[in-house]
C-alpha positions in Angstrom: 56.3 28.7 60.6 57.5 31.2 62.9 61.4 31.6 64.5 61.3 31.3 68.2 65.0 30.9 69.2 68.4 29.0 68.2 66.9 26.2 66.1 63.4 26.3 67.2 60.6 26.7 64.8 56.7 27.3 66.1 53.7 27.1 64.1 52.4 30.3 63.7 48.9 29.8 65.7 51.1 29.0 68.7 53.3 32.4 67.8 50.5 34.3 68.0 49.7 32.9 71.2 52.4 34.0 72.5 52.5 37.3 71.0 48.5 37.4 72.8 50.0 36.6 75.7 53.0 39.6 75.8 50.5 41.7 75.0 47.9 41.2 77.5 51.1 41.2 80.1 52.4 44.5 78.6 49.4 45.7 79.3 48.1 44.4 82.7 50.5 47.0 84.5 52.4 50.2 83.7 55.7 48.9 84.3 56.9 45.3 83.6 60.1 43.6 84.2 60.3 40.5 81.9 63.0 38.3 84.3 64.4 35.4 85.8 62.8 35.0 89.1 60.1 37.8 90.7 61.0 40.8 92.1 61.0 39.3 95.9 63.4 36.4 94.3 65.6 37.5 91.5 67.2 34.4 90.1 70.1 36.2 88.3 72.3 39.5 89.0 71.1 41.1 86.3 67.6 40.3 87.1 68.2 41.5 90.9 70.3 44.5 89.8 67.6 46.0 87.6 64.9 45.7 90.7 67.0 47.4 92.5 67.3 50.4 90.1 63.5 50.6 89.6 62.9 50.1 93.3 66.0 53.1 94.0 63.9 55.2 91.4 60.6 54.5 93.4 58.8 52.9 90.9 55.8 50.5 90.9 56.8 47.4 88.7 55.4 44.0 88.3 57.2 41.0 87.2 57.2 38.1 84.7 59.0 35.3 85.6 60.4 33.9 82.6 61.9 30.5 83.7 57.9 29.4 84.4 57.1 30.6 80.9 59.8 29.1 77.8 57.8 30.0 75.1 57.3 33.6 76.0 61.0 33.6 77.1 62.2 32.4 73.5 59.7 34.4 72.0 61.3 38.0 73.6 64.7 36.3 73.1 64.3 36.3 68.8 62.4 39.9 69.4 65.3 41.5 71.2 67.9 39.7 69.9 71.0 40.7 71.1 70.0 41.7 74.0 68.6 39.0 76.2 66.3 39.3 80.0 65.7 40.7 81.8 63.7 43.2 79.8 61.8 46.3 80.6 58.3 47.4 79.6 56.5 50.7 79.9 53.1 52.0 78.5 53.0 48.5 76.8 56.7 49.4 74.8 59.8 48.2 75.2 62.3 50.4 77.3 65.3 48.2 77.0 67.4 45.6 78.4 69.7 45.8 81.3 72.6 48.4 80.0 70.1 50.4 78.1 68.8 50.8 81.8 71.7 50.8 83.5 72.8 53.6 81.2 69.4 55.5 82.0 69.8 54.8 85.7 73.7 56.1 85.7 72.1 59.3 84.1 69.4 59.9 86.6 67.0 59.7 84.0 65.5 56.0 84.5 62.6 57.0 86.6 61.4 60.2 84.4 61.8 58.4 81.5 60.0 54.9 82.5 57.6 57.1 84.2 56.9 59.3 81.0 56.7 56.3 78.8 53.9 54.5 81.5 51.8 57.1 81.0 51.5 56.7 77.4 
């Protein structure tokens, strides 16, 4: 058995699935926002606010929605728990969550350092 969220147990076949799937997502593009919504439609102002710092930094992001994908969703929740989406990806490794970015963006340092870590 494998913890997936607040209660939820998943066999671990279908943990590994999803752990196939982040992968192969982490890895499709340099950059990934793991949010609600897609970058043209943020559903939540976290979600919208952190596009908005990548897109001020001028950097070339996709997105995962995570309200089409539970399972993935839960999945990042338990792996980055506190810290819940949106979450940022770079080079295939976690970057952080929205004040670890908003913290990087304050600095001036968001786009060197995602950059940096793309490239990886």
């Amino acid at each position: 058995m494998c913890f997936v969220g607040y209660g939820s147990l998943v066999d671990f076949d279908n943990c590994k699935s999803v752990q196939s799937e982040l992968d192969r997502l982490v890895f499709q593009s340099h950059i990934v926002l793991f949010m609600k919504g897609n970058r043209k439609f943020p559903v939540c102002g976290l979600s919208s606010n952190m596009c908005f710092m990548l897109k001020q930094c001028n950097l070339e992001f996709s997105t995962v929605d995570l309200l089409t994908k539970p399972s993935l969703a839960l999945y990042m929740r338990m792996m980055h728990e506190p810290i819940s989406a949106p979450y940022l990806y770079a080079g295939g490794k976690f970057v952080g969550g929205y004040e670890t970015v908003c913290t990087m963006f304050d600095s001036g340092l968001l786009g060197s350092i995602v950059r940096l870590n793309s490239h990886k």
